[in-house]
N, C-alpha and C positions, 0 to 999 in steps of 0.2 A: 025680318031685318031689324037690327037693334039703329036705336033713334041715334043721330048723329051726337049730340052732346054728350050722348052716356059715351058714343065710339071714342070721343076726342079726351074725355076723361079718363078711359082705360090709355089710351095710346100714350097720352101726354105723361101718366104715374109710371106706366114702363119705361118708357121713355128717359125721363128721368133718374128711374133708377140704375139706368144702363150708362148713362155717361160719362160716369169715373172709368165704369170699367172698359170701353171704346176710345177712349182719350188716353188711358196706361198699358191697352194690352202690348204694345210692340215699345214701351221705351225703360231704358235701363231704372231699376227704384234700386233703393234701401230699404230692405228686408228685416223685418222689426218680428221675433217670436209673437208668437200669438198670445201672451199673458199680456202683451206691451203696447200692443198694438192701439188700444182704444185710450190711452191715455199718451202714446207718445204717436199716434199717427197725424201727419203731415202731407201737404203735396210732396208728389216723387220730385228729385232732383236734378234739374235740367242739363244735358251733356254739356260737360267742362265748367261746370260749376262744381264749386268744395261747399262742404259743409265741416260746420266747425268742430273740433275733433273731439269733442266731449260725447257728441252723437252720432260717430260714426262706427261706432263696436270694434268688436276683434275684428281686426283683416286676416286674410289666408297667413301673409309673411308673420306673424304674430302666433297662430297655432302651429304652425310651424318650427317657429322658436321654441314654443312650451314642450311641443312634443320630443326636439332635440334633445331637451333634459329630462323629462316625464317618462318616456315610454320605458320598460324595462327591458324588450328586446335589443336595443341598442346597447342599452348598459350591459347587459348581458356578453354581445358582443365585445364590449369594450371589455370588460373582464378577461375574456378569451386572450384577446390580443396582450394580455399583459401574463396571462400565464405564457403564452410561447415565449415572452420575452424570457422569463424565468428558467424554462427546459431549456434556455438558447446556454442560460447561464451555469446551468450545470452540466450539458454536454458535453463544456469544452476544458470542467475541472476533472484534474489528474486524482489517481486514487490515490486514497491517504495512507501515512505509513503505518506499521504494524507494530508495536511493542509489546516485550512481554519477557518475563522471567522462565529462565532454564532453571533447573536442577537435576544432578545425575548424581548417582551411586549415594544418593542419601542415604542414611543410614550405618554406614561401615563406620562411624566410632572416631571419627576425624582423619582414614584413612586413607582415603579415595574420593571424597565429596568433591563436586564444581559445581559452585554458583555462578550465576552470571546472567547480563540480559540479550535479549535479542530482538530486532530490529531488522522486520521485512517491506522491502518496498517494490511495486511491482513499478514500472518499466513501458509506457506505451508506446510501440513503434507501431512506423507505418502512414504517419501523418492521421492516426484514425482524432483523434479528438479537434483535429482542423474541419477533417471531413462529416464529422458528426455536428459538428455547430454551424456546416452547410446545409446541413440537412432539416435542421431546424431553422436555420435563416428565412429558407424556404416557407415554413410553417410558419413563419410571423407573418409573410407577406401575405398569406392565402387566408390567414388570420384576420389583418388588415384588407382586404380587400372581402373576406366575407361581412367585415362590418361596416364597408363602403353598399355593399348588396344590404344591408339592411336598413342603413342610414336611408337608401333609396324608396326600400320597401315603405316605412311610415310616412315619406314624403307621399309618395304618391297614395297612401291610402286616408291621409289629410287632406288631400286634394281632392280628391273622389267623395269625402264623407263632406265638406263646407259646401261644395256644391247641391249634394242631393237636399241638404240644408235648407240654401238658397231655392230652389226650386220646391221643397215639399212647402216652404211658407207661399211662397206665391201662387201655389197649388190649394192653399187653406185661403187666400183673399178670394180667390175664383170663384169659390164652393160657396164663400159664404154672400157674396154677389146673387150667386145663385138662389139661394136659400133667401133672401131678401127680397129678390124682383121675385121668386114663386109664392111668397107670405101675401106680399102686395096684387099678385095676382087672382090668387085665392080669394081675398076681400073682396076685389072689383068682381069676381065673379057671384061670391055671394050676394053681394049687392044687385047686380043684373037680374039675378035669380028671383031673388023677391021682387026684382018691380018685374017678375015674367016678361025678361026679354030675352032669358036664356035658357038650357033644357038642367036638370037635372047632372046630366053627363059631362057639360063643362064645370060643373062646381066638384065633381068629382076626380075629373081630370088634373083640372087644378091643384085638389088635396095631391094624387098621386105625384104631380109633379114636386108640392113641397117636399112629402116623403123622399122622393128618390134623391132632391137634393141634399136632404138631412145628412143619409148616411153618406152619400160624396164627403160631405164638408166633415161628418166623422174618421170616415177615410182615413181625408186629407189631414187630421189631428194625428189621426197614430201614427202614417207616415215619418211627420214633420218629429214626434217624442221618440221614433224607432231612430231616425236621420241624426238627431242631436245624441242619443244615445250611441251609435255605432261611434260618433263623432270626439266625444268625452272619453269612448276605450283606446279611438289609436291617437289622441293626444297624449292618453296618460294619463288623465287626471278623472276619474269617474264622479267626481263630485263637481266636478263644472256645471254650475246653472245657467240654464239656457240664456242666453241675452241675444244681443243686437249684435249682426256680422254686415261688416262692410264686406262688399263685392257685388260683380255685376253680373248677374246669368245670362245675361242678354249681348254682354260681346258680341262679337263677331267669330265666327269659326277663325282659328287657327290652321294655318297651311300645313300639311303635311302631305310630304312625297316617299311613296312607298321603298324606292332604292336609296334615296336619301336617308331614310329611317334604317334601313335594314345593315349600311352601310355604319350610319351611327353606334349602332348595335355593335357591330364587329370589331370598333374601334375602342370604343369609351365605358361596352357593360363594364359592369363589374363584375357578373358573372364569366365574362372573357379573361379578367385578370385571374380572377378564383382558377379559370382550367390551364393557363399559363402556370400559373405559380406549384399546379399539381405537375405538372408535367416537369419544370426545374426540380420539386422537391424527389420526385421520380427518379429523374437523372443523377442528383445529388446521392440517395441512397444506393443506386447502381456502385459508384465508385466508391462509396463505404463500407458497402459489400466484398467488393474486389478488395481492399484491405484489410478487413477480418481476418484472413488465412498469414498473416505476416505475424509470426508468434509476436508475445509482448514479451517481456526481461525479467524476473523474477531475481531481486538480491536479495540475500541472507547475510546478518553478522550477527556476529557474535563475541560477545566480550565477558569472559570468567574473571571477576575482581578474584576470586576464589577460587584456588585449583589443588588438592591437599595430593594428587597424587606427585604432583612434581614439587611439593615443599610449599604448599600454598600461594605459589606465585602466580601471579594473572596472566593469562592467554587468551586468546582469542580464536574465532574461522571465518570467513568467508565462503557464502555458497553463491553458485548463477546457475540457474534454471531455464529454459524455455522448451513450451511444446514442438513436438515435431508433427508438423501436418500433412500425416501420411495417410489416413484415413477421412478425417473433417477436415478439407478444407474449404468451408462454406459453399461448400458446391450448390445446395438447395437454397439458399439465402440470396447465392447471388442473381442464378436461373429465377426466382421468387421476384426480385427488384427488377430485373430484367424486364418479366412479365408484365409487371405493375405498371413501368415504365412506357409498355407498346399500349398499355387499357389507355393511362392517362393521356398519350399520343389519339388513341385514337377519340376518346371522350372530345376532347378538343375540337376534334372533325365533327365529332357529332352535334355538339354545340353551335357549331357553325350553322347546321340543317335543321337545327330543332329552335335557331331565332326567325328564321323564313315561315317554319311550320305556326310557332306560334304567332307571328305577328301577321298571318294571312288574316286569318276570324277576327283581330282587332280591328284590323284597318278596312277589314269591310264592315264592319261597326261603326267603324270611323264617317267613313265614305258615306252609309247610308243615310246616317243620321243628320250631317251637313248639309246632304240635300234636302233631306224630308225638312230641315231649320229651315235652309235658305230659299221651299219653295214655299212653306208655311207662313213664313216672315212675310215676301215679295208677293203672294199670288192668293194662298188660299186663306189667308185670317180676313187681305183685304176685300175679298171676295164674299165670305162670310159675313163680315162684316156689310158692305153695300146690299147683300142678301135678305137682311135682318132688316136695313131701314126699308127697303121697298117693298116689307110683309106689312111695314109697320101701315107704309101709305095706303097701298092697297087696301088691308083693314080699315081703316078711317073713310075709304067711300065704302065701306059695305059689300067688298068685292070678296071678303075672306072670310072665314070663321076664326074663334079665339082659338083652336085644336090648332088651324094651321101655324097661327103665330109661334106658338108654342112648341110646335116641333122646328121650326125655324129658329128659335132662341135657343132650345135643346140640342140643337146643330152648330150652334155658334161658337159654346161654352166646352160643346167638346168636343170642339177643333181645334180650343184654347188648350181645354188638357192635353190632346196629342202633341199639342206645338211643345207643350212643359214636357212632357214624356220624352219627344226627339231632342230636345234640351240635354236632359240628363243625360240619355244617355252619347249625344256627343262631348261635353261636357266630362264621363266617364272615360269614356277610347280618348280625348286628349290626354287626361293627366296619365294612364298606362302609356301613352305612347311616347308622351316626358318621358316618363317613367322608367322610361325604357325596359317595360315591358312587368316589373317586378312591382308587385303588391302584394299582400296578404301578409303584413308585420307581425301579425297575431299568432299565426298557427304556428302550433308545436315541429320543432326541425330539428 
């Protein structure tokens, strides 16, 4: 049985070192990178209190903004939309006219020679150039609305990467908590060791326990440089150095209701507007199809300044031309739009079933992890927690060994990580389900 003063000395240095971290684990902080941390750390900052804004970092609405302008898929996007604008603009221009010089019977000696120019202009009936710049009209909007689907995409995958952020730092204060009470651990035990009050196998316990917290809290660095990295690509700016982000990971869950969302979806995607505007553009090419077969007008003139066969005097002709559509009359073109037209009708429908499909696995994402937060929060940290002090007591009369402490503080810490774990990923299924549904800004489409 170790002497009580050694027991009160070990309990009291753990003890101590654990009280930052018992006093912060369940309240909202300021998330400071880890290069920053030891020269700009402070106590957390008590709810509905400001801090002054020199030291509050980027907030979310901030990379937000950069990414607006930054990311290239947007501009991309926006490119697009200004080409449809372009094809809108030449759909609806008429073909240009033709010039050109005649010459006949050259050669006869000033005989029979006619010069003269000529001037063909083709003629479009049928309303087809009305109905062609409907048809691209069409294309602007499906244009602009797949750049409203991408404007969505980097929001929500800004939202997803500040958070994972937010959580991989306070995931590196845990670790290194951790790695602090095991150093100090370690010591009290070597100490115990040499004055033989302990065996061998707690001094080595101890070493493994600092080990196993080492590489946690390495982990927890490459997480936090992976987190700021994904974070820097869908901003846009890859040379963003890591700093200080205001926000809270510690909120409160956000409500959501699965008819409520799914409803949202059908009304507001933008990928809804995207299979609307295929389905007008669909429609729109049907009746420009059906006007193809309406020949167009072909005029011909012609003006001889020079005619030797009638004494040089000038003449002229007049020609009018149109096909007869007795064999093509876009029969296949229009059957083709037709078809096009029942896909993008039924694509629509199928959009309908494939926002259900997808947002089932989110929202049970969602679901799960709300609860695992708000039973973690309410139930099992504080539990954990009172767990931990009553090893500590019991230890202090002699009723425990240092092994048990140990796995009761290694119980504590990663309870904490699970709580950070359900964190994120509630944290993730919120912003997709903003999101409405749409992330992954990056990949090639």
């Amino acid at each position: 049985m170790l002497r009580p003063t050694v027991r009160t000395c070990i309990s009291g240095a753990l003890l101590l070192s654990l009280l930052p971290t018992l006093a912060q684990a369940q309240q909202p902080i300021w998330i400071l990178p880890a290069k920053a941390k030891v020269q700009a750390e402070k106590p957390p900052v008590p709810p509905g209190q400001s801090v002054a804004p020199a030291h509050q970092g980027l907030t979310l609405e901030e990379l937000e903004q950069i990414a607006m302008g930054s990311n290239p898929s947007i501009a991309r996007a926006s490119a697009l939309v200004s080409a449809a604008r372009g094809k809108w603009l030449q759909a609806g221009l008429p073909p240009n006219p033709e010039f050109g010089y005649e010459g006949q019977q050259l050669g006869s000696r000033g005989l029979a020679e006619q010069e003269g120019v000529i001037i063909n202009q083709e003629i479009v009936r049928g309303g087809k150039l009305r109905l062609s710049r409907a048809v691209v009209a069409q294309e602007i909007n499906l244009a602009q609305q797949q750049l409203a689907t991408q404007q969505q995409r980097v929001l929500t995958d800004v939202r997803v990467s500040f958070y994972q952020v937010l959580v991989a730092q306070r995931q590196i204060d845990l670790t290194m908590d951790l790695v602090s009470i095991g150093k100090k651990g370690s010591e009290v035990a070597d100490a115990l060791f040499r004055a033989k009050d302990v065996s061998r196998i707690d001094v080595l316990q101890a070493q493994i326990e600092v080990e196993n917290a080492e590489i946690l809290a390495q982990n927890a660095r490459n997480r936090h440089q992976a987190a700021w990295q994904t974070l820097a690509s869908v901003v846009g700016d890859l040379k963003l150095p890591p700093q200080a982000l205001a926000g809270d990971a510690f909120a409160p869950p956000r409500h959501f209701d699965f008819n409520g969302t799914l409803e949202r979806l059908q009304t507001t995607s933008p990928e809804m507007g995207m299979a609307m505007a295929q389905v007008s553009r669909t429609r729109a090419a049907v009746e420009r199809a059906r006007a193809e077969p309406r020949p167009n007008l072909s005029v011909q003139g012609l003006v001889n300044w020079r005619d030797n066969g009638i004494g040089g005097l000038s003449d002229g002709s007049l020609a009018l031309s149109a096909p007869l559509p007795l064999w093509n009359r876009n029969q296949g073109a229009i059957a083709e739009a037709q078809y096009e037209y029942a896909a993008a009708k039924q694509a629509l429908s199928q959009l309908e079933l494939s926002f259900q499909h997808r947002l089932a696995p989110i929202f049970e994402r969602y679901a799960n992890a709300r609860n695992q937060v708000e039973r973690y929060r309410d139930r099992i940290l504080p539990s954990a927690q009172e767990s931990l002090q009553l090893t500590r007591q019991i230890y202090e009369k002699g009723e425990s060994n240092f092994i048990a402490l140990l796995t009761v503080q290694r119980t504590y810490f990663q309870t904490n990580m699970n709580y950070l774990e359900a964190l994120r990923e509630l944290r993730t299924a919120e912003a997709e389900l903003e999101g409405l549904l749409l992330s992954g800004s990056l990949e090639a489409r």
